[in-house]
C-alpha positions in Angstrom: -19.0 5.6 -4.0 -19.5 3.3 -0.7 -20.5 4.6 2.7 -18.0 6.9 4.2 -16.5 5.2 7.0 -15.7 7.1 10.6 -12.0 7.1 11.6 -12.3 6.9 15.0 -12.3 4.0 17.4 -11.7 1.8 14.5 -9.1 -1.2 14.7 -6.4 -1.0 12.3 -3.9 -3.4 11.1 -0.7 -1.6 8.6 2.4 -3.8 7.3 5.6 -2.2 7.3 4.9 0.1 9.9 8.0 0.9 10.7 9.0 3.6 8.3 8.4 5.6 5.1 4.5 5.5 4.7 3.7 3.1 6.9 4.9 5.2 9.7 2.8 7.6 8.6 0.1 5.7 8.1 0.3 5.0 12.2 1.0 8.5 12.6 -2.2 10.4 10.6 -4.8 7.0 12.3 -3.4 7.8 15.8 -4.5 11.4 15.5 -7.8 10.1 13.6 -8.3 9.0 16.8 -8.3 4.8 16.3 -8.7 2.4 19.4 -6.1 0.3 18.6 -3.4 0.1 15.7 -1.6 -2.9 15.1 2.4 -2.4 13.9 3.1 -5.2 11.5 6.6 -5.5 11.3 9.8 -8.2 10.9 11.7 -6.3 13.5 9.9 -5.5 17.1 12.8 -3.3 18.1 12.0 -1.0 15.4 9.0 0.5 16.4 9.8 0.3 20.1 9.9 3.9 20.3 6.6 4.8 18.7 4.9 2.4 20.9 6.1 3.4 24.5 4.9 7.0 23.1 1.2 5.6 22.5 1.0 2.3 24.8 -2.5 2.9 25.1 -3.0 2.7 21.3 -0.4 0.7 19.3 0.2 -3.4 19.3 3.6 -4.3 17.6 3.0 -7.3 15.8 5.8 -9.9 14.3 5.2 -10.0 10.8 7.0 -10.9 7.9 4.4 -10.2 5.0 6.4 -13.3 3.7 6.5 -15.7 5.6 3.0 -18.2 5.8 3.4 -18.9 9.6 3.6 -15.0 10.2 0.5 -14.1 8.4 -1.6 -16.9 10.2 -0.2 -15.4 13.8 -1.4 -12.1 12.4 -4.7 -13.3 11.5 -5.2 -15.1 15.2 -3.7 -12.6 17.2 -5.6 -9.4 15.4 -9.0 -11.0 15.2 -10.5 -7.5 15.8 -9.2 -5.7 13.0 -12.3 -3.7 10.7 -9.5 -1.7 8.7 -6.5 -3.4 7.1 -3.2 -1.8 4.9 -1.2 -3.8 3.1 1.3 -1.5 3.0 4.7 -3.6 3.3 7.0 -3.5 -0.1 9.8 -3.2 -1.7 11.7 -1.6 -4.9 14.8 -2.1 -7.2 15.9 -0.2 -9.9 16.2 -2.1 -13.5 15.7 -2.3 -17.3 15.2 -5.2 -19.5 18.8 -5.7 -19.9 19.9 -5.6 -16.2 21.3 -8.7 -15.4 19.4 -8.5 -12.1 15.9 -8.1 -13.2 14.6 -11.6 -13.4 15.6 -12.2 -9.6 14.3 -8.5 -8.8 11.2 -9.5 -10.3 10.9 -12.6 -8.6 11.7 -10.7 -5.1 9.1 -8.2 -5.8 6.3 -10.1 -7.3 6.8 -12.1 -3.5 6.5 -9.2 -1.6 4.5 -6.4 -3.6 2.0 -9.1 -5.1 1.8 -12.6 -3.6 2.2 -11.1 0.0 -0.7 -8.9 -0.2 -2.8 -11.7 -1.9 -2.4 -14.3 1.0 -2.6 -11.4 3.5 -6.2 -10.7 1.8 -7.2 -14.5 1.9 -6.4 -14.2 5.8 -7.9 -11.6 6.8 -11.1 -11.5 4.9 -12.8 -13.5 7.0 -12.0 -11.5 9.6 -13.1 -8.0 8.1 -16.7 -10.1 7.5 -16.9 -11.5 10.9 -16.1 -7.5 11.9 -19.0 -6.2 9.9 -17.3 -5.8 6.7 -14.7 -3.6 7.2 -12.1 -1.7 5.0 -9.3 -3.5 2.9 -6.7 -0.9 1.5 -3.8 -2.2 -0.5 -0.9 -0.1 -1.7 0.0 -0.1 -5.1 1.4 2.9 -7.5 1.1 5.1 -10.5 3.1 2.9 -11.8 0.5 0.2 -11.6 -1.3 2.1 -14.4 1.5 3.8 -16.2 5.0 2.0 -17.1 8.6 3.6 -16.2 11.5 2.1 -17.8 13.9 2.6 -14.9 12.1 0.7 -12.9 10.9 -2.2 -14.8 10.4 -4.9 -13.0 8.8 -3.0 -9.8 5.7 -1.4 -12.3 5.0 -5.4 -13.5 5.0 -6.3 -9.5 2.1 -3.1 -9.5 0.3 -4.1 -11.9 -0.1 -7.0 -10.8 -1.3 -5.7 -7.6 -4.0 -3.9 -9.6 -5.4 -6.4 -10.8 -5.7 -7.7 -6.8 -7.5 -4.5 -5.9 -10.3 -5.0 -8.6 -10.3 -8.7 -7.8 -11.0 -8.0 -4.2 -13.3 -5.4 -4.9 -15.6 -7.2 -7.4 -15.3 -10.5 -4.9 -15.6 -9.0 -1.6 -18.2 -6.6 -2.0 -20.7 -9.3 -1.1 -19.5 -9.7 2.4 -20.0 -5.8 2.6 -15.8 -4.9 2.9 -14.8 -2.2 0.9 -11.6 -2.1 -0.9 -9.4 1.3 -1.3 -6.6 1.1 -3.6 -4.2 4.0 -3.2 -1.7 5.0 -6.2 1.1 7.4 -4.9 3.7 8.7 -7.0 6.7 9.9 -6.0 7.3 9.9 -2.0 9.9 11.0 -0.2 11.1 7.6 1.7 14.4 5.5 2.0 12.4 3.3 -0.7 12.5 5.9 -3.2 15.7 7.9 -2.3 18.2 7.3 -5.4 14.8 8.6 -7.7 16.0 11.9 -9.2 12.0 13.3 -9.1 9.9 15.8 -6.8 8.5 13.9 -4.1 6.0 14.2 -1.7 5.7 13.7 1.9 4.4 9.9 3.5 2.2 11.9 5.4 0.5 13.2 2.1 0.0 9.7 1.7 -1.7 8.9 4.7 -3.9 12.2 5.0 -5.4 11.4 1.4 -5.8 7.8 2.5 -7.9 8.7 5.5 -9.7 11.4 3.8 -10.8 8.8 0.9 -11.7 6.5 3.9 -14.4 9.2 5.1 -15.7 10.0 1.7 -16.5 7.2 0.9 -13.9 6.7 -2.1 -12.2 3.7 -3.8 -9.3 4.8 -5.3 -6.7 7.5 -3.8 -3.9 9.4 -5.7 -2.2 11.0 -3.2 0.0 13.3 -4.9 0.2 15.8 -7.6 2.8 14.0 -9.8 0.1 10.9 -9.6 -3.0 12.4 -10.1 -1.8 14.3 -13.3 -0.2 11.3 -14.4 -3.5 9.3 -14.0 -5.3 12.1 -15.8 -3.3 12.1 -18.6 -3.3 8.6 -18.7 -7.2 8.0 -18.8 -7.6 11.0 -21.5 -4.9 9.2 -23.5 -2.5 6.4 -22.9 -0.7 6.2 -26.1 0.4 10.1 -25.5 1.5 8.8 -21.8 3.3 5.5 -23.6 5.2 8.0 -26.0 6.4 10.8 -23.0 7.6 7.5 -21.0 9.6 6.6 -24.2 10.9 9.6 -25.1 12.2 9.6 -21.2 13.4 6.6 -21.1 15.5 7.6 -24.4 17.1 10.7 -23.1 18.3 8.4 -19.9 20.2 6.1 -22.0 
C-alpha cells in the first residue's frame, strides 16, 4: 500500500467527463471537496451545464484524448494537476468472425490504449513537478478475464494493463502513484445493448476515491468484478472454461 492521499483541495484532471463515469467521476471529487477539476472533453457545449452549476470549481477543457495537439494544450493549460483519470474510451461489440473487428480493434487500441499512453508521457512530468501526484487509468475486468462478445474491446484492456504496471513500476521513482480501476458491468450509454446486471458510474467513482484515501492500487468497483477477479486469481482455467461455456450457449 502507498500513502493515503487527501481528497480535498486537490487538482484534478478526468477525460471524458462528459458522461457515463466520467461524469461521475466530477460528480463524487466535487463533493470530496477538490479546488479545481478540469473537464476534458471534445465537445465544450456538453458540459456547459455542469460547469455554470460549479463555476467556482470546474475548467472545461478541449480535449480529444486523440488528437497530439489536444493533449499538449492539456498538458500547458493544466500545469497544476496532482491527480489525473484517464478515463475517456470506447466499446464495440464483436467476435473473431465479425467482419468489423480488425477496424474495431484498431479504433479501440487508439483510444483505450495509445491515448492513455501518450496522455501518461504528458502529464508525468507534470504530476513530478506537483509533488508526485496520483495517475489513475481506467481499464476493466475484462483486462484480466476474456469475454467473447466483446473481443476486440478485452485485447484494447489488456493492453491497458500492462500500461498500469508499466507506469507503476517506472513512475514510482518520481513518488506518483498509479491506481488502476477494473469495473465490470456499469450502467452507461457505453454499455447499454449488454444484457448483464450493472452497477451505477457513481459506484465507480466512490470506490475510486475511497481507494485514493486508503492508500490502494487497484479498485474493483463492483460486485460482478470483484468476484470475477476472485475467481480468476484462485483459478483462471475454471474462469477460461465458464467464459467458453458462455460464449457457446450465445451462439
Amino acid at each position: 500500500m502507498n500513502n493515503p492521499t487527501n481528497i480535498k483541495d486537490s487538482v484534478v484532471l478526468i477525460t471524458g467527463a462528459n458522461r457515463g463515469i466520467g461524469k461521475a467521476y466530477v460528480e463524487e471529487f466535487v463533493k470530496a471537496g477538490a479546488k479545481k477539476i478540469y473537464l476534458g472533453v471534445r465537445n465544450l457545449d456538453s458540459v456547459a451545464d455542469m460547469v455554470a452549476a460549479n463555476l467556482d470549481t470546474l475548467i472545461p477543457l478541449k480535449f480529444d484524448v486523440t488528437n497530439a495537439a489536444d493533449i499538449k494544450n492539456a498538458a500547458k493549460e493544466a500545469g497544476d494537476v496532482d491527480i489525473l483519470i484517464n478515463n475517456a474510451g470506447i466499446l464495440f461489440f464483436d467476435d473473431l468472425s465479425s467482419a468489423d473487428a480488425v477496424d474495431n480493434a484498431r479504433k479501440q487500441i487508439e483510444v483505450n490504449y495509445i491515448a492513455p499512453l501518450a496522455i501518461t508521457q504528458a502529464f508525468a512530468p507534470i504530476l513530478k513537478n506537483n509533488g508526485g501526484g496520483i495517475l489513475i487509468t481506467l481499464s476493466s475486468i475484462v483486462g484480466h478475464v476474456s469475454m467473447p462478445a466483446i473481443t476486440t474491446y478485452c485485447a484494447s484492456k489488456y493492453a491497458v494493463q500492462s500500461l498500469i504496471l508499466n507506469a507503476r513500476a517506472q513512475l514510482a521513482a518520481q513518488g506518483t502513484r498509479v491506481i488502476g480501476v477494473y469495473p465490470g458491468p456499469i450502467e452507461t450509454d457505453m454499455a447499454a445493448d449488454l444484457d448483464m446486471d450493472k452497477a451505477p458510474p457513481s459506484q465507480v467513482a466512490q470506490e475510486t476515491i475511497k481507494a485514493i484515501e486508503n492508500g490502494e492500487e487497484d479498485v474493483f468497483t463492483d460486485d460482478f468484478s470483484k468476484a470475477t477477479y476472485q475467481a480468476f486469481r484462485a483459478d483462471p482455467k475454471a474462469v477460461e472454461a465458464q467464459m467458453l461455456e458462455a460464449a457457446q450457449q450465445a451462439a
